[in-house]
C-alpha positions as CSV (number, residue, x, y, z in Angstrom):
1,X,-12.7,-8.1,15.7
2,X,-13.6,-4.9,13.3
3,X,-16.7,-2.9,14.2
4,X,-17.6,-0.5,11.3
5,X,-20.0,2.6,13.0
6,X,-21.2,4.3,9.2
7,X,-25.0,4.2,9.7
8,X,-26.0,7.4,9.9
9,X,-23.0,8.9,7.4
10,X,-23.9,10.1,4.0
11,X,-23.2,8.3,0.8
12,X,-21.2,9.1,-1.9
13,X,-24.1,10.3,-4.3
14,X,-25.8,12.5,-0.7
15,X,-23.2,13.9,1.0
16,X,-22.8,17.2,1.0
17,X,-19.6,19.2,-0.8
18,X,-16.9,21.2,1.3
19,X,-18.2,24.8,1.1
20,X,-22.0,24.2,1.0
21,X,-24.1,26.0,3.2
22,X,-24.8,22.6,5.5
23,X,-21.3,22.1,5.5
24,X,-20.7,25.7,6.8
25,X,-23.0,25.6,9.5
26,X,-22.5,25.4,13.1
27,X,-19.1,24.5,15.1
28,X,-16.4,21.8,13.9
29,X,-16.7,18.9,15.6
30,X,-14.3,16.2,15.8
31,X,-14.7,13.2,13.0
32,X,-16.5,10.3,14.3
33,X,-14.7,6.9,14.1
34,X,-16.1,5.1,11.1
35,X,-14.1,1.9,11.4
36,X,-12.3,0.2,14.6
37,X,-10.3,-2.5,14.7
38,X,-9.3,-4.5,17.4
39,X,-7.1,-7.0,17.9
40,X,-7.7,-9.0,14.6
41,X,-5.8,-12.0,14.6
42,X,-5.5,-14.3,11.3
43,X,-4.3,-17.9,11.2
44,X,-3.9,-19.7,7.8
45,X,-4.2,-23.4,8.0
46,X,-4.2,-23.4,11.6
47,X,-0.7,-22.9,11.8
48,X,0.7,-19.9,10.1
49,X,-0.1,-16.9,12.1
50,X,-0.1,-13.9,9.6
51,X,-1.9,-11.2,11.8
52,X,-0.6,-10.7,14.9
53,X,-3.5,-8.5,16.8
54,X,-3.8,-5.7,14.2
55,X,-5.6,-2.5,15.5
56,X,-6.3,0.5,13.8
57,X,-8.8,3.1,13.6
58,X,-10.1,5.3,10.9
59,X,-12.1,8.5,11.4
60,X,-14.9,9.7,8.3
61,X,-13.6,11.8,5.9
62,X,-9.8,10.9,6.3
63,X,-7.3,8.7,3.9
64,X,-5.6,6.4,6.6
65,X,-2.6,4.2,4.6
66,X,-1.8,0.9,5.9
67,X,2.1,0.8,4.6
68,X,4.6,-2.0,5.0
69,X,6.9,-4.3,2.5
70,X,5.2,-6.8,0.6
71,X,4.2,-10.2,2.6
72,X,3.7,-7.5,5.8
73,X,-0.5,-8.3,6.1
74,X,-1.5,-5.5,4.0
75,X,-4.1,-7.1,2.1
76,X,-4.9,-9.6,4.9
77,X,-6.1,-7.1,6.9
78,X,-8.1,-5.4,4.5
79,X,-10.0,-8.8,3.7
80,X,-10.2,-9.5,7.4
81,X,-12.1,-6.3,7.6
82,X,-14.6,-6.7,4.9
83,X,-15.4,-10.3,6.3
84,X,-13.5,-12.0,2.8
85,X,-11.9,-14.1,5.7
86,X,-14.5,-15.9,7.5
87,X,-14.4,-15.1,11.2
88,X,-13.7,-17.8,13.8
89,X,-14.0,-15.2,17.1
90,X,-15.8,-12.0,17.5
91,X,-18.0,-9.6,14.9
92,X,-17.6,-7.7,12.1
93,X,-20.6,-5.5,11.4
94,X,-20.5,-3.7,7.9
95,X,-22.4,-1.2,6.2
96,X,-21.3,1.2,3.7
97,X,-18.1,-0.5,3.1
98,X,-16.7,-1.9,0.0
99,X,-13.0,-3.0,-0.7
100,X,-11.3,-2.5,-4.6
101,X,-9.5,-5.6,-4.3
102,X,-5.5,-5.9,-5.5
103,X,-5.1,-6.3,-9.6
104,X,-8.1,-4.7,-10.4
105,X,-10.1,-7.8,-11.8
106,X,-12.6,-6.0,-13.6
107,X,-14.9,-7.7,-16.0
108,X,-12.5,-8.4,-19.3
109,X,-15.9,-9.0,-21.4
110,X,-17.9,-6.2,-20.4
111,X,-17.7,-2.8,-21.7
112,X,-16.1,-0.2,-19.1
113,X,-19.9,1.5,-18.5
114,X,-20.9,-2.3,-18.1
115,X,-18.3,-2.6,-15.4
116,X,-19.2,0.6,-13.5
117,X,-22.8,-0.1,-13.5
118,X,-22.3,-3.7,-12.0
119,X,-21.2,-1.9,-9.1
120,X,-25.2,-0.3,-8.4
121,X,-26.3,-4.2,-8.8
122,X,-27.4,-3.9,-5.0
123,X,-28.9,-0.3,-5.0
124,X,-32.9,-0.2,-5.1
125,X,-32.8,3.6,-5.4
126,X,-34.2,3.9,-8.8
127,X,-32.6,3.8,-12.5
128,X,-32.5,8.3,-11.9
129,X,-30.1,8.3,-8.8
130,X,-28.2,5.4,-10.1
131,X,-27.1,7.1,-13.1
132,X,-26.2,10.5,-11.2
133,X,-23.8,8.3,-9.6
134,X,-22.5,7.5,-13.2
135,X,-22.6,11.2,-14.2
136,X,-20.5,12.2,-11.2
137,X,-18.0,9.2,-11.1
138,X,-16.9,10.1,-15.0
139,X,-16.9,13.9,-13.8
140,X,-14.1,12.5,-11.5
141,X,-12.5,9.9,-14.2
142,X,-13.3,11.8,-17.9
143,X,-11.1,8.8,-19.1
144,X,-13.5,6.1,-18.5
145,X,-16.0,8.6,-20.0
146,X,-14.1,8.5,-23.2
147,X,-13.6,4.9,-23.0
148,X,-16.6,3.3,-21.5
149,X,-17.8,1.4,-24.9
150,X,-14.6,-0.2,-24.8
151,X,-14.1,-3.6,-23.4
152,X,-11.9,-3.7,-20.1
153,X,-9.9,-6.1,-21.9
154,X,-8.8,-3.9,-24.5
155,X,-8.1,-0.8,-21.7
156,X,-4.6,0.4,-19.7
157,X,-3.7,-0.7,-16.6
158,X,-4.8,2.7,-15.1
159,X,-8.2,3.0,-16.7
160,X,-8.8,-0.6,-15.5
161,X,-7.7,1.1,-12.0
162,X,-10.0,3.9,-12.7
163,X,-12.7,1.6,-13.8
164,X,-11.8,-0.4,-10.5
165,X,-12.2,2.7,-8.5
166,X,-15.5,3.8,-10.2
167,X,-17.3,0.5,-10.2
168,X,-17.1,1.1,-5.8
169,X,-18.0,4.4,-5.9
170,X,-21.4,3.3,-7.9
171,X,-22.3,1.5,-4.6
172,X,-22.4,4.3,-3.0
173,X,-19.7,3.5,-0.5
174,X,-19.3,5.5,2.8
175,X,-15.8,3.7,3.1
176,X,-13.4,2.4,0.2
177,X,-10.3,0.1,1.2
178,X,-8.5,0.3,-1.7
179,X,-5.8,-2.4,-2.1
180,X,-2.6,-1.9,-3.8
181,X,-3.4,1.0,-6.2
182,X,-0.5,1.7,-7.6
183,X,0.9,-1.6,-8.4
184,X,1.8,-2.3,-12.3
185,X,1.5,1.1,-12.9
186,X,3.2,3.9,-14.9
187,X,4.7,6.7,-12.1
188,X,2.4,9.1,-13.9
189,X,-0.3,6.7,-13.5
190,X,0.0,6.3,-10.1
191,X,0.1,9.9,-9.1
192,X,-3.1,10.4,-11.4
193,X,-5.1,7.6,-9.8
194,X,-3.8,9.2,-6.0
195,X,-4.6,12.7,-7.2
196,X,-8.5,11.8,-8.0
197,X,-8.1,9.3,-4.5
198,X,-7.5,13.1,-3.2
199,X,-10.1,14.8,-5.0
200,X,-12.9,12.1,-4.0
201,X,-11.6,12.7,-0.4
202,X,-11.8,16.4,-0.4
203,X,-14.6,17.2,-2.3
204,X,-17.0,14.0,-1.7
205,X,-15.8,13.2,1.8
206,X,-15.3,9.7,0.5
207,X,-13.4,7.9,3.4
208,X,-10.3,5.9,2.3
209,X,-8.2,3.0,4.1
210,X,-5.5,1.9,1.4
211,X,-2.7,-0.5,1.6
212,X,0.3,0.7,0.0
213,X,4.0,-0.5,-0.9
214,X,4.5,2.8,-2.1
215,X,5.4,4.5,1.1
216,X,6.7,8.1,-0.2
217,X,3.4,8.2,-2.7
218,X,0.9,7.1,0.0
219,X,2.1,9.4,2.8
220,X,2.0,12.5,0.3
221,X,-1.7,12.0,0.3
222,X,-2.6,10.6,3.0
223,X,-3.9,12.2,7.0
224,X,-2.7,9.3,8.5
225,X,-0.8,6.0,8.3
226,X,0.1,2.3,10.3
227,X,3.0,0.8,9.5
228,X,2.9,-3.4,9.4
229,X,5.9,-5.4,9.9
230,X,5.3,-9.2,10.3
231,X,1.6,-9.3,11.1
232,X,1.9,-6.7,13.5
233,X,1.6,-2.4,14.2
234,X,4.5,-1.4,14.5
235,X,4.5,2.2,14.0
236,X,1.8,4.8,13.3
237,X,1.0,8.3,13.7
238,X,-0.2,11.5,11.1
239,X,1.5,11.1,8.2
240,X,4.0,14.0,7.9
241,X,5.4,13.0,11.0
242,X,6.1,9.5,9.8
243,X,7.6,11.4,6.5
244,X,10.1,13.1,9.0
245,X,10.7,9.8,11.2
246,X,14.3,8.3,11.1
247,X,13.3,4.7,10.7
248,X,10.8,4.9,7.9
249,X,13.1,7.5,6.1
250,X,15.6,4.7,6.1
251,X,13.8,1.6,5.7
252,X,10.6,2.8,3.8
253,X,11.7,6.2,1.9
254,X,15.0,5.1,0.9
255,X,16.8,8.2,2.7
256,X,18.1,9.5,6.1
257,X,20.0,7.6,8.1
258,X,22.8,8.8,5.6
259,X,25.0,11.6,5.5
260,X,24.8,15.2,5.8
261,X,22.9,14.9,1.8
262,X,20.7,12.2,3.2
263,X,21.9,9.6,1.3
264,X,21.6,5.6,1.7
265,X,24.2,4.1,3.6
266,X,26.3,0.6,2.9
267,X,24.6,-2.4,3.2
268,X,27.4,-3.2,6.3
269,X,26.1,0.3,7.5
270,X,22.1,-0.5,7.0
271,X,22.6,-4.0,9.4
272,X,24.2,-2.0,12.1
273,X,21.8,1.3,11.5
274,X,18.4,-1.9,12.3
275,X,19.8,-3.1,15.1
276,X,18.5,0.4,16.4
277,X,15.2,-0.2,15.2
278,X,12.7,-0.1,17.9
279,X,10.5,-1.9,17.1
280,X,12.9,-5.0,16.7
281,X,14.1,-4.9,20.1
């Protein structure tokens, strides 16, 4: 079951900057919950169980990773959540929610502004706001600026991400899962599509839940992460304490564990170091 409470959040084209004078006023309060998840269970075929009673919970305004080795239910859960799964048991309620699915799959006949705009195709705000949405999502991605008479086709692997990325952001999303953002990407790449992940975050308030094989990449950016083994939670917690935790420093960072330099054991050494893994026993 997934509940998302986003009703009375701003959107991406209203809410107001860091710094601003509504922003400033009155006391800090703590950051509602804009999306729980409780016990979601997924079968396939009515026989293979993938999710194992998943629960997570993701406040407004953070970037929660969802980290764990490909095959873990990363992407499973993420569909589960924005009802791509149809439900057998219990609700999912959705509003202001919008997933960037895994590969990109932007339009490869359309134009990149083409592609953006497809993303407003439910908005009934008016031609004026839609395109201050497009004004502020090339502020954030100049690249698709430069490129948007250019068919997706003929575009990189990021600036398809980018494009990806943007075409959400038109919808005016109070939540983005974002699946897989750095896969078949350049390093460079993927450290420019998590920088302007960070940027949206900080400046916009846009909340994030990304799933991530890229454990060292998605804990430098984000508040908070749940690690999946198998269908299941197995770890969570802020995310520099899971930088500094033994276990994902060996099995996720590729360090600890090690020596005095931190550096990987033998394979003979690695099978005796899980056996200590807690959350196999």
């Amino acid at each position: 079951m997934s509940e998302v409470n986003a009703a009375s959040q701003p959107s991406f084209a209203e809410r107001e900057a860091p710094g601003s004078s509504a922003a400033l006023a009155g006391e800090p309060r703590p950051r509602p919950v804009l999306l729980d998840v409780n016990g979601i269970e997924v079968i396939y075929n009515h026989v293979i169980l993938v999710l194992k009673g998943v629960s997570l919970q993701v406040r407004e305004g953070a970037v929660v990773a969802l980290l764990g080795a490909n095959g873990a239910g990363k992407t499973t859960t993420l569909r589960a959540v924005s009802n791509l799964l149809e439900g057998q048991r219990g609700l999912v309620t959705k509003r202001g929610v919008i997933q960037v699915m895994e590969g990109r799959h932007c339009f490869a006949h359309l134009t990149i502004e083409e592609n953006l705009l497809t993303g407003a195709y439910s908005r009934h705000d008016g031609k004026t706001a839609i395109a201050a949405t497009l004004d502020k999502v090339y502020s954030y991605f100049p690249r698709l600026k430069e490129r948007r008479a250019s068919q997706a086709a003929y575009t990189s692997g990021g600036e398809q991400q980018m494009c990806a990325i943007g075409r959400a952001l038109m919808a005016n999303p109070k939540m983005v899962l974002l699946d897989e953002p750095s896969m078949g990407l350049a390093p460079q790449v993927v450290e420019e599509v998590f920088e302007i992940v960070r940027d949206l975050n900080q400046k916009e308030g846009v909340t994030f839940l990304l799933a991530e094989q890229n454990t060292a990449m998605a804990l430098r950016y984000a508040d908070y992460g749940y690690i999946l083994e198998s269908g299941r939670i197995v770890l969570d917690g802020p995310a520099e304490a899971l930088r500094k935790n033994e276990d994902v420093r060996e099995f996720y960072l590729g360090t600890g564990g090690g020596g005095a330099d931190g550096e990987r054991k033998s394979y003979r050494a690695v099978k005796s170091y899980k056996r200590r893994k807690r959350w196999l026993a």
